[in-house]
C-alpha positions, 0 to 999 in steps of 0.5 A: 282061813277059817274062824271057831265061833263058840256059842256059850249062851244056853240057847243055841240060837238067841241073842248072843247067836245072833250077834255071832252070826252077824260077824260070821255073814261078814267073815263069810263075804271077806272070804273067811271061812266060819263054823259054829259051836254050841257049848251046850246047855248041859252042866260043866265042871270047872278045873280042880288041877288034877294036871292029867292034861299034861299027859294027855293034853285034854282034859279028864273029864269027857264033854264038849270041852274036849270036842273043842280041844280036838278041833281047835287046831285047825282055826285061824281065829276064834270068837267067844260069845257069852251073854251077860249073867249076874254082871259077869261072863256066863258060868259056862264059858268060864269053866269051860275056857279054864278047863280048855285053854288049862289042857293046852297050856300044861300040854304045851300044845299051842293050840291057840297062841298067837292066834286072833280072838276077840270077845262077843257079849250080849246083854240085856242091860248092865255087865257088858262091859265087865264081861268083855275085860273078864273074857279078854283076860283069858285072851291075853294069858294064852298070847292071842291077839286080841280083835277089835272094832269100832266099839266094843264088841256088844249088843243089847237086847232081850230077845234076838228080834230086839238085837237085830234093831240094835244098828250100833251093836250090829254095825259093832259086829260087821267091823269086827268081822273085817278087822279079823279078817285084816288080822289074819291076813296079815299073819297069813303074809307074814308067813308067806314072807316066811317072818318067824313067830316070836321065840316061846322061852321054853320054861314058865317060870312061876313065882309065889310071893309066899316065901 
């Protein structure tokens, strides 16, 4: 088994990296196999609906967004870190979890239902906490459970030296870590026991409130 560690931060290895790489030291002792994404810190484009996922299943502009479309499949569990930016999730991750988890979903794909995720924030102050409910929204509309630990799931500091002396945050990270690995080893005995996944209904039905 193995979990995707997406780095939304635009620093490939600071506060938000080091929060990530503490879950994944854990991950790694309970046998759980971890690798790293950068998002990167180059310009994303947000969604504008053209819908060309559906023919496809990515998405029609070419970048990381769909590097990630190519491999997601093959994880059991994923981690999505953001650092906190004007109280709210990194511009980046927003665009490109609209975009990613928008191609699976028109595509019917089912790249990431049902399975285990959980959010990773990092701030310096304020926003944490905003930032961990605007992130578990995107979780929960793709049906994938939600990992929780002891607290939620953040550190506090400037730089990465000033994360590792949050002990709280740290030990936050160390729990995360065995609870998904408790998560997918459940869905792992699940499936040996052959218990089927609950039955997807195979129309969406959308409703609009303007008559």
């Amino acid at each position: 088994m193995k979990v995707l560690l997406v780095n939304a931060s635009p620093h490939k290895e600071g506060c938000t990296y080091t929060a990530l790489m503490e879950c994944a030291k854990t991950l790694n002792e309970e046998e759980i196999g971890t690798d790293y994404f950068w998002v990167g810190n180059k310009a994303l484009n947000s969604c504008i609906a053209c819908k060309k996922c559906r023919e496809t299943g990515k998405c029609v502009f070419s970048d990381r967004v769909n590097e990630f479309l190519d491999i997601a499949g093959s994880y059991d569990g994923f981690l999505f870190g953001s650092p906190v930016h004007w109280g709210g999730a990194d511009g980046a991750l927003t665009s490109f979890l609209g975009r990613a988890f928008y191609a699976d979903l028109n595509a019917g794909s089912g790249r990431f239902t049902y399975k285990p995720a959980s959010a990773v924030i990092s701030a310096r102050r304020a926003g944490s906490v905003s930032t961990f409910d605007q992130i578990n929204r995107f979780l929960t509309l793709m049906q994938m459970p939600i990992v929780t630990s002891r607290y939620w799931p953040i550190v506090f500091g400037a730089k990465p030296e000033e994360v590792l002396q949050d002990g709280e945050g740290m030990q936050t990270m160390r729990i995360l870590g065995r609870n998904m690995t408790y998560m997918l080893k459940c869905l792992e005995a699940g499936r040996k026991a052959k218990i089927e996944l609950p039955r997807q209904e195979e129309k969406t039905e959308f409703t609009n409130f303007i008559r």
